[in-house]
MIDREN-61858 format. One record per residue (C-alpha): x negated, y negated, z negated; residue in one letter. Coordinates in pm, 1 decimal, always signed. Each point is the difference from the previous one (the first is absolute). Example, Ala and Ser with C-alpha at 12.3 -4.5 7.8 and 13.67 -1.06 7.14 Angstrom:
# residues 2
SITE         xx         yy         zz   residu
SITE    -1230.0     +450.0     -780.0        A
SITE     -137.0     -344.0      +66.0        S
***
This chain:
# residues 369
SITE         xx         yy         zz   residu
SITE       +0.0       +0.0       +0.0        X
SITE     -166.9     -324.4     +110.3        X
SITE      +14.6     -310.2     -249.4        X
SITE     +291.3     -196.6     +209.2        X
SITE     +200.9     +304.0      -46.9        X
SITE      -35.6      +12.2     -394.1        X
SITE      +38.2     -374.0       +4.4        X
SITE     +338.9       -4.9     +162.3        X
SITE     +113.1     +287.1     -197.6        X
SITE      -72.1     -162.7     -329.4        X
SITE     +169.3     -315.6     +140.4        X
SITE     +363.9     +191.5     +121.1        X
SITE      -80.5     +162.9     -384.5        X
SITE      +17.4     -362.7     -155.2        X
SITE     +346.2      -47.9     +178.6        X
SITE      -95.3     -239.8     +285.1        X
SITE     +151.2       +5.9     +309.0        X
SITE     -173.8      -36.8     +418.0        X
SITE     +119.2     -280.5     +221.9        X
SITE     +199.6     +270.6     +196.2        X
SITE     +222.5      +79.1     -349.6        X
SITE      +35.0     -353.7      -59.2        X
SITE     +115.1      -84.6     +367.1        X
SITE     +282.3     +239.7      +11.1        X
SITE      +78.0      -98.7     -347.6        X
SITE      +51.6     -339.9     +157.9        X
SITE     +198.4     +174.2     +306.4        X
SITE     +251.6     +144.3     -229.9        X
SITE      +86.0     -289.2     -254.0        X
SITE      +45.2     -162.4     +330.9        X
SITE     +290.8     +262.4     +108.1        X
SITE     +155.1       +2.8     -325.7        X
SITE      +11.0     -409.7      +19.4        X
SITE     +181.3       +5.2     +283.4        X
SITE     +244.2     +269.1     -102.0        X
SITE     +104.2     -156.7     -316.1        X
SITE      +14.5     -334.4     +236.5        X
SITE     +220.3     +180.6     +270.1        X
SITE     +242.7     +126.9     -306.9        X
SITE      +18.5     -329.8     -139.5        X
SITE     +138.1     -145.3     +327.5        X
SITE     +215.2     +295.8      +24.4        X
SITE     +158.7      +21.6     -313.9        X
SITE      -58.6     -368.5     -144.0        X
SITE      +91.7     -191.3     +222.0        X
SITE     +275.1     -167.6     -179.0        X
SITE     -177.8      -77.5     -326.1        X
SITE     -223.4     -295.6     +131.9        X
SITE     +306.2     -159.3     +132.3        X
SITE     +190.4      +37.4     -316.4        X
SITE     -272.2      -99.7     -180.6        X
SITE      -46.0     -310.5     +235.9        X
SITE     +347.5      -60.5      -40.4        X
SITE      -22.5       -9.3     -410.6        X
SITE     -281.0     -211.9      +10.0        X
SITE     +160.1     -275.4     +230.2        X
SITE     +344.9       -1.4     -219.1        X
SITE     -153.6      -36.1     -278.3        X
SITE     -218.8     -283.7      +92.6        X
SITE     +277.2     -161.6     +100.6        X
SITE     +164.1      +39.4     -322.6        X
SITE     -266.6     -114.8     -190.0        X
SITE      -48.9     -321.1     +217.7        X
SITE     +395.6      -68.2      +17.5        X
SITE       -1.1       -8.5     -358.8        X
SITE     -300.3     -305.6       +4.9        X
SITE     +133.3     -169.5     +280.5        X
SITE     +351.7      +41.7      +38.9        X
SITE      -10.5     +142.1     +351.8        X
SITE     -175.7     +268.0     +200.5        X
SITE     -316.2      -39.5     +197.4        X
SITE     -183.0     +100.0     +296.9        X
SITE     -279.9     +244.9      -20.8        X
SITE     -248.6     -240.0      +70.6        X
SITE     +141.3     -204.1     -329.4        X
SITE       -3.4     +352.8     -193.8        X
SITE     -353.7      +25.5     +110.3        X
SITE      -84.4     -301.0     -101.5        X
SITE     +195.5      +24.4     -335.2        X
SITE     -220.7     +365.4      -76.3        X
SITE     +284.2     +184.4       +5.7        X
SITE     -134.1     +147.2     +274.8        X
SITE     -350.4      +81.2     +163.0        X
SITE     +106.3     -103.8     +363.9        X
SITE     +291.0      +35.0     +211.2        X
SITE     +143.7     +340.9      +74.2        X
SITE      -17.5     +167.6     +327.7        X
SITE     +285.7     +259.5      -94.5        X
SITE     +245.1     -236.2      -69.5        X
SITE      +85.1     -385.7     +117.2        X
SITE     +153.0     -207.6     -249.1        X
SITE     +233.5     -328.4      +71.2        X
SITE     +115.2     -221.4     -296.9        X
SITE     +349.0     -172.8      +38.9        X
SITE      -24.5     -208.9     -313.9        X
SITE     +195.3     +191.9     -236.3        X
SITE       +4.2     +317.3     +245.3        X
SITE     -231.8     +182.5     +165.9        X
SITE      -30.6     +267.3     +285.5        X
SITE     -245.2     +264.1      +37.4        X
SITE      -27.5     +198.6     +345.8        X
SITE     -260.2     +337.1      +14.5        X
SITE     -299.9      -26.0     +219.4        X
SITE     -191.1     +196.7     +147.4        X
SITE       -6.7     +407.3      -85.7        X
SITE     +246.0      -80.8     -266.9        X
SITE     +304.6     -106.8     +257.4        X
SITE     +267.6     +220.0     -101.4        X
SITE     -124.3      +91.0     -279.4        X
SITE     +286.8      -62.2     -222.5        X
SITE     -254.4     -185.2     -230.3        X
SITE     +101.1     -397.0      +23.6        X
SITE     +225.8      -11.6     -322.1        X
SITE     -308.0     +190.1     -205.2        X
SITE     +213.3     +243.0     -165.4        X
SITE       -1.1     +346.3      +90.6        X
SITE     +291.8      +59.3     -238.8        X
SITE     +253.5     -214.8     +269.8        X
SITE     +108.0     +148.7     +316.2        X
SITE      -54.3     -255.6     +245.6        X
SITE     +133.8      +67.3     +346.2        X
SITE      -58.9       -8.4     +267.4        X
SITE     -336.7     +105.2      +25.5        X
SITE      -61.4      +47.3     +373.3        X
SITE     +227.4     -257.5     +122.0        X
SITE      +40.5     -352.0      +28.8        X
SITE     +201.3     -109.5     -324.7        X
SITE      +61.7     -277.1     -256.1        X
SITE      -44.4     +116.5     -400.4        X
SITE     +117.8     -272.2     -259.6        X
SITE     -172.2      +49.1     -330.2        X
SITE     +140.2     -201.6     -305.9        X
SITE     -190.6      -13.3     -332.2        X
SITE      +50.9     -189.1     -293.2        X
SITE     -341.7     -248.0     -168.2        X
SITE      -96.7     +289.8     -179.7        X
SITE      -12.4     +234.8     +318.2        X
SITE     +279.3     +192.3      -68.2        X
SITE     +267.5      +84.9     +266.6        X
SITE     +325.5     -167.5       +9.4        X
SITE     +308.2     +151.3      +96.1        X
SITE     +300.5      -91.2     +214.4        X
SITE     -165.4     -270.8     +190.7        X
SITE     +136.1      -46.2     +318.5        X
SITE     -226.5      -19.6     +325.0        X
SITE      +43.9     -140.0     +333.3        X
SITE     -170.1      -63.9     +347.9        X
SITE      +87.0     -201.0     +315.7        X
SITE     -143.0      -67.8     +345.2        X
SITE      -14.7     -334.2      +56.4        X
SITE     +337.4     -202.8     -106.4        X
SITE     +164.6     +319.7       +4.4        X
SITE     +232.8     +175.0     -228.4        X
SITE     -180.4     +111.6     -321.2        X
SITE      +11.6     +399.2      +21.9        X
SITE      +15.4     +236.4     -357.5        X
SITE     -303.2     +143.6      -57.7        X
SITE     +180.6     +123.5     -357.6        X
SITE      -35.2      -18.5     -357.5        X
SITE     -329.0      +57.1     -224.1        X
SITE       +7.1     +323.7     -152.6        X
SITE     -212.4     +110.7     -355.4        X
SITE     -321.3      -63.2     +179.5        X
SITE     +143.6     -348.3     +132.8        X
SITE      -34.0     +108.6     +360.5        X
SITE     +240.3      -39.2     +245.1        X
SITE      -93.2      +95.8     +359.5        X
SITE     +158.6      +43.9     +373.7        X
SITE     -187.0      +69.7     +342.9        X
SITE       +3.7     -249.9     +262.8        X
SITE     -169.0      -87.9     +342.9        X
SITE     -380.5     -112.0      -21.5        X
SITE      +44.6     -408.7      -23.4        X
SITE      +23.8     -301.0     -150.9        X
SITE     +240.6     -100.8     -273.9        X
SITE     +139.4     -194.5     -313.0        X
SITE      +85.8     +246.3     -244.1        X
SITE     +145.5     -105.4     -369.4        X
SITE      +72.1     +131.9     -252.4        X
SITE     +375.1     -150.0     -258.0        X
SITE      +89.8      +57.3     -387.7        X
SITE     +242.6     -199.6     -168.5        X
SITE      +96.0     -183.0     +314.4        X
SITE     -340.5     -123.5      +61.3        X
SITE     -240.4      +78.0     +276.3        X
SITE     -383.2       +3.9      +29.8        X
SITE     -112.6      +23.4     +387.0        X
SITE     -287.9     +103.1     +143.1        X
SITE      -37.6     -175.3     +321.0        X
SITE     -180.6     +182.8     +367.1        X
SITE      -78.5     +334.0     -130.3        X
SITE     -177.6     +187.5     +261.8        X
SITE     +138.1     +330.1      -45.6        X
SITE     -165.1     +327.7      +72.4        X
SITE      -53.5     +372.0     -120.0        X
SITE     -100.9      -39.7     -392.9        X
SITE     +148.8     -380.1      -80.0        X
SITE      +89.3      -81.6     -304.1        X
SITE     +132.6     -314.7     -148.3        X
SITE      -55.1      -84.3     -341.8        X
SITE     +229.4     -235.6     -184.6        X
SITE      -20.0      -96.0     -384.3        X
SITE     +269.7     -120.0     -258.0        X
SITE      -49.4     -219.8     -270.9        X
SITE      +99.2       -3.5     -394.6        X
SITE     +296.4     -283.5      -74.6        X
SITE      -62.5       +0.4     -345.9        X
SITE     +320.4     -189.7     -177.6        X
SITE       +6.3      -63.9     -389.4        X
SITE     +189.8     -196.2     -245.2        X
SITE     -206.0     -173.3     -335.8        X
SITE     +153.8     -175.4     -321.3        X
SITE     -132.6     -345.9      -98.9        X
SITE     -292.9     +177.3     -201.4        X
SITE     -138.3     +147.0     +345.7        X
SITE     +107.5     +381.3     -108.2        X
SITE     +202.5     +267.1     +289.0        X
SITE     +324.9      +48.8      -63.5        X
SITE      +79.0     +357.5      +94.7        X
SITE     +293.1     +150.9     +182.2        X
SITE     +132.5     -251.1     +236.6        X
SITE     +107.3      +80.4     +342.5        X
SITE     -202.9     -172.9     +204.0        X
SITE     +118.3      -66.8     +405.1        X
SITE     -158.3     -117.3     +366.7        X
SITE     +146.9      -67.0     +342.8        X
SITE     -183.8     -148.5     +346.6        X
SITE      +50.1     -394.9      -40.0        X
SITE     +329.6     -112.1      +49.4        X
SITE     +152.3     +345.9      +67.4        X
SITE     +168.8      +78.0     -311.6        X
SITE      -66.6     +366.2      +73.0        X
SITE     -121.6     +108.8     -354.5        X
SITE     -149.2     +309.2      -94.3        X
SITE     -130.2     +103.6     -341.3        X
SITE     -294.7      +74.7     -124.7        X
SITE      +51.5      +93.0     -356.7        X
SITE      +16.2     -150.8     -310.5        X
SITE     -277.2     -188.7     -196.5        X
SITE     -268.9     +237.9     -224.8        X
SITE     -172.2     -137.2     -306.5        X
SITE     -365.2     -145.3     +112.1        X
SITE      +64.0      +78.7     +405.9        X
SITE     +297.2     -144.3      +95.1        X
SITE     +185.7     +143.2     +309.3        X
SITE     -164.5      +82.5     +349.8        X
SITE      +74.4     +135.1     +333.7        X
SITE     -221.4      +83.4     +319.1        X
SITE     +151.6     -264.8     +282.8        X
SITE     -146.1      -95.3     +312.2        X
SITE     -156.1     -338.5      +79.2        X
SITE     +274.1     -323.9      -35.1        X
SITE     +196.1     -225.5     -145.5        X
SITE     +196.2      +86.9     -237.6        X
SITE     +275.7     -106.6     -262.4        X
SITE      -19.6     +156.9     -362.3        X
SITE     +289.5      +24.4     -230.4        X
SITE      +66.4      +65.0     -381.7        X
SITE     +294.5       +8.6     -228.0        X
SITE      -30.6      -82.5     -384.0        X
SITE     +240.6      -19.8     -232.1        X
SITE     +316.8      -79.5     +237.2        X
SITE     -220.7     -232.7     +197.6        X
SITE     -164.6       +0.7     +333.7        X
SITE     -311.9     -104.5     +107.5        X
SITE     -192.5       +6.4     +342.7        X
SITE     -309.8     -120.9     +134.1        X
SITE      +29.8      -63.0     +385.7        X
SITE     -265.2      +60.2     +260.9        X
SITE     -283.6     +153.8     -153.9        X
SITE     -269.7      +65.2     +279.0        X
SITE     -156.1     +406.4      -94.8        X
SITE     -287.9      +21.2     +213.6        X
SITE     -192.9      +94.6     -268.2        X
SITE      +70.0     +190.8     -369.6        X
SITE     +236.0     -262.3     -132.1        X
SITE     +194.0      -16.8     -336.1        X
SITE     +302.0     -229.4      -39.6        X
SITE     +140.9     -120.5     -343.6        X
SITE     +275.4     -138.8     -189.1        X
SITE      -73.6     -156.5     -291.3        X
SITE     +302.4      -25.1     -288.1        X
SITE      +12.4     -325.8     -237.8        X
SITE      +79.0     +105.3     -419.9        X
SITE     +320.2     -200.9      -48.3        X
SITE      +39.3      -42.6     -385.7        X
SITE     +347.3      -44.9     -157.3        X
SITE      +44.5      -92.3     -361.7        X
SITE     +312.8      -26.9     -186.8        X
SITE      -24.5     -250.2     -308.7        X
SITE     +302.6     -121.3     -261.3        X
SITE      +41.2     -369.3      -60.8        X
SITE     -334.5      -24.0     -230.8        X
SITE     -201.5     +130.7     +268.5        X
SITE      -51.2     +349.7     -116.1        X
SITE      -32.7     +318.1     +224.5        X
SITE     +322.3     +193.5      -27.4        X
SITE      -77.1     +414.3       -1.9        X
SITE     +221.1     +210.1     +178.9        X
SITE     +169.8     -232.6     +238.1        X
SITE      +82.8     +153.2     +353.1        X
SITE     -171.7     -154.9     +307.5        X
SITE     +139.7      +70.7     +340.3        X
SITE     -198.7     -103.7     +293.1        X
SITE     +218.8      -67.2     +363.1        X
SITE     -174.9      -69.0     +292.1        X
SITE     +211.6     -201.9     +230.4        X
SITE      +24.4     +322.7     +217.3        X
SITE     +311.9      +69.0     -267.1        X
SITE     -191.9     +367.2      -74.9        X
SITE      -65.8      -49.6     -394.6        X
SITE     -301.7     +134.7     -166.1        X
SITE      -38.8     +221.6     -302.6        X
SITE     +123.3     -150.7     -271.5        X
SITE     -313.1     -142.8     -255.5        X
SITE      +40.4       -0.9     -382.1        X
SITE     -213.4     -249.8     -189.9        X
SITE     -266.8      +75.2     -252.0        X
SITE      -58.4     -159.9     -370.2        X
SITE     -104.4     -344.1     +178.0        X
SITE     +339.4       -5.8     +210.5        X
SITE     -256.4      +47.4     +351.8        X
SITE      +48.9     +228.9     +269.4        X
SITE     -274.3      +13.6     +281.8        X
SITE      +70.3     +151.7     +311.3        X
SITE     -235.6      -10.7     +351.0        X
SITE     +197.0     -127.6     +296.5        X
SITE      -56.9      -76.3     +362.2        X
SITE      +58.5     -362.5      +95.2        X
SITE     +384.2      -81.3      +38.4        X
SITE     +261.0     -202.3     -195.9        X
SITE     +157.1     +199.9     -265.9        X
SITE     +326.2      -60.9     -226.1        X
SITE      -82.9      +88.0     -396.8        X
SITE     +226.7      +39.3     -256.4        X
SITE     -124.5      +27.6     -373.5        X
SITE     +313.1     +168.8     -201.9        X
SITE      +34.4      +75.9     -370.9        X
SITE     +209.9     +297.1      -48.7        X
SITE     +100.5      -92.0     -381.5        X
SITE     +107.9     -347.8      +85.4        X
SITE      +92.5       -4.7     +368.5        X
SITE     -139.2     -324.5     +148.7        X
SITE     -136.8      -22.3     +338.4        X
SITE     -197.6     -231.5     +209.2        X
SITE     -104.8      +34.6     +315.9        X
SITE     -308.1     -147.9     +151.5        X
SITE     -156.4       +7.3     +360.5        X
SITE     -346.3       +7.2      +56.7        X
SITE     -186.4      -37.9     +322.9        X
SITE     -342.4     +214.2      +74.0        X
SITE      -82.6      -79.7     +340.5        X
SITE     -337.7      +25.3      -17.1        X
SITE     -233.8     +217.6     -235.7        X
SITE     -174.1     -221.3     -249.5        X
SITE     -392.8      +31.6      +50.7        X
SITE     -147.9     -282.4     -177.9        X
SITE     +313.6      -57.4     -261.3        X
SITE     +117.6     +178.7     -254.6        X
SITE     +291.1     +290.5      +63.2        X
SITE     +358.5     -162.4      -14.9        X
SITE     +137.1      +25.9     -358.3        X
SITE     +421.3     -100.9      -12.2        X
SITE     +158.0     -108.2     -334.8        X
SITE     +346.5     +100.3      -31.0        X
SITE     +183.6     -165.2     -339.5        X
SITE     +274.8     +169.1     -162.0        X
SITE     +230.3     -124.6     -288.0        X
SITE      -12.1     +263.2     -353.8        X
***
């Protein structure tokens, strides 16, 4: 055996390996690479575009919540909500809307509303899909959608369902598609529509709530909103201590509407492009019932009448003859009564606006014992 012979012996002994082993080594990583490539274009194909999809929506979330409407990719980039502009999906912001139409090897896809829980059809054909969801992304259900051609006839698309989709096919073009809740409509003007476009549209919280004099909620009062000037009201529940009451409504104007203690109250064309609260404020109106020296008669009756006729709850005065009761502005009748010594007078008192700088309105009533 000749010395190169031992030497290479003692080398393949210490586990090292010839440029021919390491070449094919090479060679079959190589093959494997592209097999687990090939399967991931077979079998994956949808899970870029989803997650494309997710990443876009949720930028968009996250910069409608700063700015108070959506933005173009180029304004995501340059907010770092993204690292540059997809090339799966194109994006179009329509202020308080937004549209997003699948490029590229995700057309058809199914992946535009980024939710693989929704069915979203069609898939392989030109079509319009309405998506409705409220500030906090959650769907919204029984929101009408629309679309027209032109100045033509707005044609049903149908109602959000419990992922706040509502979808219909229709020829590849271009056109204004909206979508209506509560008699008020949010359009999206010159949508080119294709295979995979979606339009996203977003509600808004109408927050309504009703505070006493000292700034606290007063719970459990039915609190109403209509379009301006329509009169078409629709509840949306009554008043919860600390939150107030709120419902999901689409971009407008808006007239909000409370009832307190027999009396109505309504604040008139509030503009909700944005989260917006509305509220009433009440006034403490303070009766006292004295006797001829001046002292507080206990357990007098105090009934309150708003000049609606529609009485309130009868009061009973405490050991310094005072009742105090929070009202909204209006012009009440009061009538202090003893029940021993019947003797009655009646008093009118005018709270047409609420005191902010003053003290609350305190009435006197005098009776004869």
């Amino acid at each position: 055996m000749t010395v190169w012979q031992s030497d290479r012996r003692r080398r393949r002994a210490e586990g090292g390996f010839t440029l021919a082993e390491l070449l094919l080594v090479i060679v079959i990583m190589g093959v494997l690479a592209s097999v687990v490539v090939f399967g991931a274009l077979q079998f994956g194909t949808k899970s870029p575009c989803q997650s494309d999809a997710r990443m876009l929506r949720n930028a968009e979330a996250t910069y409608f919540v700063a700015n108070a409407h959506y933005a173009t990719q180029a304004e995501l980039t340059a907010a770092r909500l993204i690292v540059r502009p997809s090339t799966l999906h194109d994006v179009t912001p329509a202020g308080l809307s937004f549209t997003v139409t699948e490029l590229g090897q995700c057309v058809g896809s199914g992946t535009a509303d980024a939710d693989s829980s929704s069915v979203v059809l069609p898939i392989t054909a030109p079509g319009i899909t309405v998506l409705v969801t409220a500030s906090d992304g959650q769907p919204v259900t029984g929101v009408t959608a629309e679309y027209r051609a032109g100045n033509g006839a707005w044609q049903s698309i149908g109602s959000t369902g419990s992922t706040g989709t509502a979808n219909a096919p229709v020829p590849a073009g271009t056109y204004d598609v909206r979508a209506k809740l509560y008699g008020v409509a949010s359009t999206v003007s010159s949508v080119q529509v294709g295979v995979g476009t979606l339009v996203y549209v977003s509600t808004l919280p109408l927050t309504a709530q009703i505070l006493t004099w000292s700034g606290s909620q007063i719970p459990g009062v039915l609190m109403n909103a209509s379009p301006a000037g329509q009169s078409s009201w629709f509840s949306f529940g009554p008043t919860t201590v600390g939150a107030g009451a709120t419902a999901q409504v689409l971009p407008g104007v808006y007239d909000v509407e409370t009832s307190y203690h027999n009396v109505t109250a309504q604040q008139n064309d509030e503009h909700v492009l944005a989260a917006t609260t509305v509220t009433f404020h009440t006034a403490p109106l303070t009766v006292q019932v004295v006797d001829g020296s001046g002292a507080g008669v206990a357990g007098a009756t105090v009934t309150l009448t708003p000049d609606t006729d529609a009485a309130l709850a009868t009061q009973t005065t405490g050991v310094d003859g005072k009742v105090v009761v929070d009202l909204l502005p209006w012009t009440y009748g009061i009538v202090g009564e003893i029940q021993l010594q019947p003797d009655a007078q009646v008093h009118t008192v005018t709270l047409d606006s609420v005191p902010t700088t003053t003290d609350p309105e305190v009435v006197q009533l005098t009776v004869n014992r």
